[in-house]
C-alpha positions in Angstrom: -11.2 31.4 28.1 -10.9 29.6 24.4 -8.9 27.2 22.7 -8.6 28.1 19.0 -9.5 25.1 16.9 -8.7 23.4 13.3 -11.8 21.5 14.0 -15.1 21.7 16.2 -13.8 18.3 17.0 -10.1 18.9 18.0 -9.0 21.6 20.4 -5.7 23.1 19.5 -4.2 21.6 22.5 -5.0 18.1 21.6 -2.3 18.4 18.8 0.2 18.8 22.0 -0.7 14.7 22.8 0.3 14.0 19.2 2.8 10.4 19.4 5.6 12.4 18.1 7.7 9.2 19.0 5.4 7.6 16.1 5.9 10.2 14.1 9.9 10.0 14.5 9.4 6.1 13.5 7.2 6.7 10.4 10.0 9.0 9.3 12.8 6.8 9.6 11.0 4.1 8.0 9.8 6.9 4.9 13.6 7.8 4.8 15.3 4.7 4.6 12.6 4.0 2.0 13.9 6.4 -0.3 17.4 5.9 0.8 17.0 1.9 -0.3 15.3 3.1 -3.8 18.1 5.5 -4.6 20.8 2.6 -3.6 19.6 -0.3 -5.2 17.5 0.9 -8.4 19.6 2.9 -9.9 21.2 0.4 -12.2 18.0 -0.7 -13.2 16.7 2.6 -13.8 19.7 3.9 -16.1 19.1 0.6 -18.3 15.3 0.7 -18.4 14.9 4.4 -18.9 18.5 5.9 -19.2 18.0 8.1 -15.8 19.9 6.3 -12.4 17.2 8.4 -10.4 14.0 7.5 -12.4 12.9 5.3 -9.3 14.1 8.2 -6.5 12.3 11.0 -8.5 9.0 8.7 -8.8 9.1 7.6 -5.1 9.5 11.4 -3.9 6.5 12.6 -6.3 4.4 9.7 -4.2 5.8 10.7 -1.3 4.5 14.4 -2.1 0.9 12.7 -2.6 1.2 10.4 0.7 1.9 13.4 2.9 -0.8 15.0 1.7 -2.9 11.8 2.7 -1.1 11.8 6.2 -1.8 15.3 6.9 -5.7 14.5 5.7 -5.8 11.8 8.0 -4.5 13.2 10.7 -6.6 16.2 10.8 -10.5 15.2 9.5 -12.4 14.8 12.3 -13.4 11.1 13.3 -17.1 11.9 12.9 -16.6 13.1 9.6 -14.9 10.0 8.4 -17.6 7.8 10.4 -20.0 9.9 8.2 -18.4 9.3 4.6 -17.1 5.7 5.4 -20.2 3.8 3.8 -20.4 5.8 0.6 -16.5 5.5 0.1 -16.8 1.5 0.9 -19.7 1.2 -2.1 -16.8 3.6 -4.6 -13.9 1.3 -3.3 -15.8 -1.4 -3.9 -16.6 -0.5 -7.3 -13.2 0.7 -8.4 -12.3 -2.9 -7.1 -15.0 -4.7 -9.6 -13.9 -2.4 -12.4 -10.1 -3.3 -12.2 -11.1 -6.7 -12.5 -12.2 -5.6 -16.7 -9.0 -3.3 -16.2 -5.9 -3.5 -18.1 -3.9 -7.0 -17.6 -0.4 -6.3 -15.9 1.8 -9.1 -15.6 -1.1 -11.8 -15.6 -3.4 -9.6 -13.1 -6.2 -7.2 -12.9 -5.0 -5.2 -10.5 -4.8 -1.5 -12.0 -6.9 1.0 -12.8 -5.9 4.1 -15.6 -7.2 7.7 -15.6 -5.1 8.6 -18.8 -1.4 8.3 -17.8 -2.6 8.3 -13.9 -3.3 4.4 -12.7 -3.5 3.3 -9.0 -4.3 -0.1 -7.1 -7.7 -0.1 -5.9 -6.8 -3.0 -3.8 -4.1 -1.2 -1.9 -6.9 1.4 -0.3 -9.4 -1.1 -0.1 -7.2 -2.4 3.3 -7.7 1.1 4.7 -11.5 1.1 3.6 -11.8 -1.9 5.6 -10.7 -1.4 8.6 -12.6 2.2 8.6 -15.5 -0.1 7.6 -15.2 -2.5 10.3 -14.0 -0.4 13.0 -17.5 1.7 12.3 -19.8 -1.0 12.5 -18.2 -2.6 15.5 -19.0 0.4 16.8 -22.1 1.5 15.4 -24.0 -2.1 16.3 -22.2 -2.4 20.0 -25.0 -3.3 21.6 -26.2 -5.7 19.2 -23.2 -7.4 18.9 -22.9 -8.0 23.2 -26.4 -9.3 22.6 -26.2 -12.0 19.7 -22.5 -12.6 18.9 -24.4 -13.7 15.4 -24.7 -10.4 14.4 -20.8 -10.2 13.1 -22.7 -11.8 10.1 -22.7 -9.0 8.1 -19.2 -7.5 8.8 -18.0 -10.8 8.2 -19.9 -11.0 4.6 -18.6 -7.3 4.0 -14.9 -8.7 4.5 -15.6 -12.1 2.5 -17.2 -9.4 -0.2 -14.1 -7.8 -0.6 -11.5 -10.5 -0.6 -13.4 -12.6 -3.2 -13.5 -9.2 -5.8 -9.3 -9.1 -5.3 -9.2 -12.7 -6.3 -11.1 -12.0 -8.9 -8.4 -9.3 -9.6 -5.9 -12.7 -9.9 -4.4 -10.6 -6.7 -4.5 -13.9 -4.2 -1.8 -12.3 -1.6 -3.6 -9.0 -1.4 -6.9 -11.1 -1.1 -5.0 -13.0 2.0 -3.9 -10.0 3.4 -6.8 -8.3 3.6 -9.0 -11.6 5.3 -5.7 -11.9 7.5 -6.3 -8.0 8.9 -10.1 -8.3 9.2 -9.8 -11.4 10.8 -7.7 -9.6 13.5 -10.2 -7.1 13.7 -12.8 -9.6 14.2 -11.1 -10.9 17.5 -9.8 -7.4 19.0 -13.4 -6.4 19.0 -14.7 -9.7 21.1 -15.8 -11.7 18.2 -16.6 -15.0 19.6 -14.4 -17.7 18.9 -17.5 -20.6 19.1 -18.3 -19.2 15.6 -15.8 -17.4 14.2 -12.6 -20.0 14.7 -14.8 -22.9 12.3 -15.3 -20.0 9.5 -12.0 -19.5 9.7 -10.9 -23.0 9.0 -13.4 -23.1 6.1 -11.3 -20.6 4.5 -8.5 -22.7 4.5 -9.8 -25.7 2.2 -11.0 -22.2 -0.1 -7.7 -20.5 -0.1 -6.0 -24.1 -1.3 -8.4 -24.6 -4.1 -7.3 -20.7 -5.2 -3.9 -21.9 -5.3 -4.4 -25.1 -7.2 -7.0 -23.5 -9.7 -4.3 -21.4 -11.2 -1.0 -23.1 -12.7 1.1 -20.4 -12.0 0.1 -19.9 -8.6 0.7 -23.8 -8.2 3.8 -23.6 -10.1 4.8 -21.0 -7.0 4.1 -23.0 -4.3 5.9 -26.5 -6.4 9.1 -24.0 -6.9 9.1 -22.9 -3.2 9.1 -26.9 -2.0 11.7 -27.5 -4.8 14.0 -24.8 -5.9 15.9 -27.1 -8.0 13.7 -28.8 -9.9 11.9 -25.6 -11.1 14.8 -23.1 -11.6 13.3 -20.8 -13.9 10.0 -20.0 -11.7 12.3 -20.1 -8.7 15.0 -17.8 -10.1 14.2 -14.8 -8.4 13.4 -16.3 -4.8 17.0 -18.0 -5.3 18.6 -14.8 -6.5 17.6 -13.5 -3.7 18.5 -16.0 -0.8 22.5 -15.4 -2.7 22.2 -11.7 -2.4 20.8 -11.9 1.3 23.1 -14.9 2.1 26.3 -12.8 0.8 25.3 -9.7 3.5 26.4 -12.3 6.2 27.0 -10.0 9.8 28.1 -7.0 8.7 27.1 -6.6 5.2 28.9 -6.2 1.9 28.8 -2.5 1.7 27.3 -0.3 -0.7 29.8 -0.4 -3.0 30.0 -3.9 -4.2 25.8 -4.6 -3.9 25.5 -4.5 -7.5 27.1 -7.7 -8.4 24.2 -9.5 -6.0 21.1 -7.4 -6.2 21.4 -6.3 -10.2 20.0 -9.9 -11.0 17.0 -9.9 -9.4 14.1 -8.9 -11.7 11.6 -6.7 -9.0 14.9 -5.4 -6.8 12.5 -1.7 -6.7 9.5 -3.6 -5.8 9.1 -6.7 -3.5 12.8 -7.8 -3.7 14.0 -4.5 -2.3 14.9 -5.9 1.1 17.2 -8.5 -0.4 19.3 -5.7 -1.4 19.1 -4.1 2.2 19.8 -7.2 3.8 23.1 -7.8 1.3 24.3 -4.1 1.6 23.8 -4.0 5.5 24.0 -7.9 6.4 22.9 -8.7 9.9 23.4 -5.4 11.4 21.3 -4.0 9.3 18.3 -6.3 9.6 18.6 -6.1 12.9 18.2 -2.4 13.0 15.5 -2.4 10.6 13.4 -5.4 12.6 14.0 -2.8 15.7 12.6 0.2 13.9 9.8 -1.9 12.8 9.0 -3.3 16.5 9.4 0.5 17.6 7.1 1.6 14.8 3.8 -1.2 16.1 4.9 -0.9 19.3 3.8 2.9 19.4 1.1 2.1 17.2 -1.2 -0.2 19.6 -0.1 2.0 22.5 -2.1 5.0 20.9 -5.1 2.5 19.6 -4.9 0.5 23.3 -5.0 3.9 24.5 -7.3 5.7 22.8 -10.7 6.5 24.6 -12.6 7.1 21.1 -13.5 3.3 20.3 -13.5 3.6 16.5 -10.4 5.4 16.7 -9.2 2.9 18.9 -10.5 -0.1 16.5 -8.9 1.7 13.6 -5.3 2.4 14.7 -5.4 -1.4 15.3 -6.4 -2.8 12.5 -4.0 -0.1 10.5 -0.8 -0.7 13.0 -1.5 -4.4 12.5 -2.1 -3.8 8.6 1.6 -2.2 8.2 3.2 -4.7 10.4 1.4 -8.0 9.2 2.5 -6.8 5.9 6.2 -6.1 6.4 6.3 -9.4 7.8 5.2 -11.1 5.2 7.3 -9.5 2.4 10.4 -10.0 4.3 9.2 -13.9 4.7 8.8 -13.9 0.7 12.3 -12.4 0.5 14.1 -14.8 2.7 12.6 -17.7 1.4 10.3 -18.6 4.8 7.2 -18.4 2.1 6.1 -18.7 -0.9 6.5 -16.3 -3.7 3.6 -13.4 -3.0 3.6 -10.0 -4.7 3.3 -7.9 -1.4 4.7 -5.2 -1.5 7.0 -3.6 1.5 5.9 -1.1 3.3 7.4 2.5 3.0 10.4 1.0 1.1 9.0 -0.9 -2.2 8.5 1.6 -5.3 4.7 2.5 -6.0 2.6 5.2 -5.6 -0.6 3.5 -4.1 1.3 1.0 -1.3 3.0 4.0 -0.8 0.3 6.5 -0.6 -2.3 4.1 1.4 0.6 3.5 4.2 1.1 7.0 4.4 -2.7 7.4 5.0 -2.6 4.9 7.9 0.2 6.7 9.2 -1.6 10.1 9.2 -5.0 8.3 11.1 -3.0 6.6 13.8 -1.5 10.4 15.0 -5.5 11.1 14.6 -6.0 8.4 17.3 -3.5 9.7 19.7 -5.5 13.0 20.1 -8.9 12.8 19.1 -11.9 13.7 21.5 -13.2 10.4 23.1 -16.5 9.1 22.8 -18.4 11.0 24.7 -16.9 15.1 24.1 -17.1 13.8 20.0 -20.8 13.7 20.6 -20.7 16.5 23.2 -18.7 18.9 20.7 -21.4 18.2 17.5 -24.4 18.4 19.3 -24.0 21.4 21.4 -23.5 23.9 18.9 -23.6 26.9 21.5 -20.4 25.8 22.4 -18.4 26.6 19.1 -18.4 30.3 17.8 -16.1 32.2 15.4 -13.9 35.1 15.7 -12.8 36.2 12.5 -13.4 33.4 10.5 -11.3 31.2 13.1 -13.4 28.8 15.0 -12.9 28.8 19.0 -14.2 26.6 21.4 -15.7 28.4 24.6 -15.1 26.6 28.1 
């Protein structure tokens, strides 16, 4: 009797233990995305470029891209990705360094443009580290139980990365990305002898960042006091009004405009401060549920997951998405400093968009991949796997 297969890796019938729950939550969170873009940009769209659904039409060509991504993700088998991970670290890496001679947008090196095409390396270099990571954890196991020292290198592969994005003058991404590893580095039994005092060394390194560059310091001077640096606090105050007007029940979408309309990146990292106006407490509410729902099926397929990189991965990317909402709603309501994080699934961009999307699609991979031991049963004993037609069936 066979199963037909997509892969030699993945029997047809490990698609049935799909987390379709997940799946529902990455939709609802994709949809009020779009929803939130085609409420509260279109004002800004039909001044800057004299079309209300300039923002929408943008968001759904990304989204057209990022399912693509998801579907790729889902699908490739986890050897294969094991296999290609090093070569695609070294091109990240690279893209990474060149943005950083790259075109200056809005006092940063973040971009990188093909033409009329341009992308964020440092948006997929989160997903290339945790693939990175989770494959070396995994790869040097044995070492690792051994000599706890051994994290060396993984460590000076993160550190690698996050000094090349401040170089990029892109210090929340940077902090983002050591915040994620460094989660990574304790799920996988890190030891804390080490690890905790390298972490603390950061600390003094991430305040010099900050006082190195005026307007970073001018940030963190207008976060303290608002009132005495009104013009570099105008948008985190603008805010705080709009979210501060939404009270219990919000002020409905009709009458958001007269809030939201002043603040300068309401499609970008401000979007949730017109959420929060429109919707009020309810409406946070429902979307801090969604969000709980959404990592709470996430770490149940990586805690569950008998394939360990798989199972290192879906961590690091559940944690990656939720660390990461967290933090841009904290910048919206004022709880931090001004950052330009960008909010998952609902802020306008094609590469946060596309590289969430991408997580997304690996995290379903998790919840049916072959474990550890049938991936290297199903490669290695080639007898197994014939073809009938061109389809590839798996004898048992």
């Amino acid at each position: 009797m066979s199963d037909y297969v997509f892969l030699p890796e993945s029997p047809l019938t490990n698609y049935h233990k799909s987390d379709w729950l997940f799946i529902i939550s990455v939709v609802l969170l994709w949809g009020l995305g779009l929803f939130s873009i085609y409420v509260f940009t279109t004002e800004k769209a039909l001044n800057l470029f004299n079309n209300k659904y300039y923002f929408l039409i943008a968001q759904l060509k990304y989204s057209a891209v990022g399912l693509v991504f998801f579907l790729f993700t889902a699908l490739i088998p986890i050897k294969v990705i094991r296999k290609f991970i090093f070569p695609v670290a070294i091109l990240c890496l690279v893209f990474c360094i060149a943005a950083c001679f790259g075109k200056n947008v809005k006092g940063s090196h973040r971009w990188l443009f093909f033409g009329k095409f341009g992308f964020q390396p440092s948006e997929f270099s989160k997903i290339v580290i945790i693939f990175y990571l989770s494959h070396l954890f995994v790869k040097h196991k044995n070492e690792y139980e051994e000599d706890t020292k051994e994290f060396i290198f993984p460590l000076i592969v993160l550190f690698l990365y996050v000094v090349i994005i401040f170089l990029q003058k892109d210090f929340s991404t940077g902090v983002l990305i050591f915040v994620i590893g460094t989660a990574m580095f304790l799920i996988c039994g890190a030891n804390m002898n080490w690890l905790l005092p390298l972490i603390l060394l950061a600390i003094p390194a991430f305040i010099l960042m900050v006082a190195i560059e005026p307007y970073r310091l001018t940030r963190l001077l207008a976060f303290l006091r608002p009132s005495e640096f009104t013009t570099a606090a105008y948008q985190q105050m603008a805010s705080e009004r709009a979210i501060s007007a939404g009270r219990m029940f919000g002020q409905g979408l009709g009458s958001y405009l007269r809030y939201v309309s002043s603040i300068p990146e309401i499609q970008n990292d401000y979007i949730f401060s017109g959420w929060a106006s429109s919707m009020g407490l309810i409406g946070v509410s429902l979307y801090f549920v969604l969000l709980v729902f959404f990592a709470f099926r996430g770490f149940k397929i990586s805690f569950n997951c008998e394939n360990s990189f798989a199972s290192f991965a879906a961590f690091g990317c559940t944690f990656a998405i939720l660390i990461q909402s967290l933090m841009n709603v904290a910048v919206v309501c004022g709880a931090i400093p001004t950052t330009g994080i960008p909010l998952p699934f609902f802020s306008s961009g094609g590469s946060s968009l596309i590289s969430t999307l991408a997580m997304c699609g690996f995290i379903m991979n998790a919840s049916h991949c072959a474990d550890d031991e049938n991936e290297d049963q199903k490669y290695s004993n080639s007898d197994d796997i014939e073809t009938i037609n061109g389809v590839v069936v798996e004898n048992e």
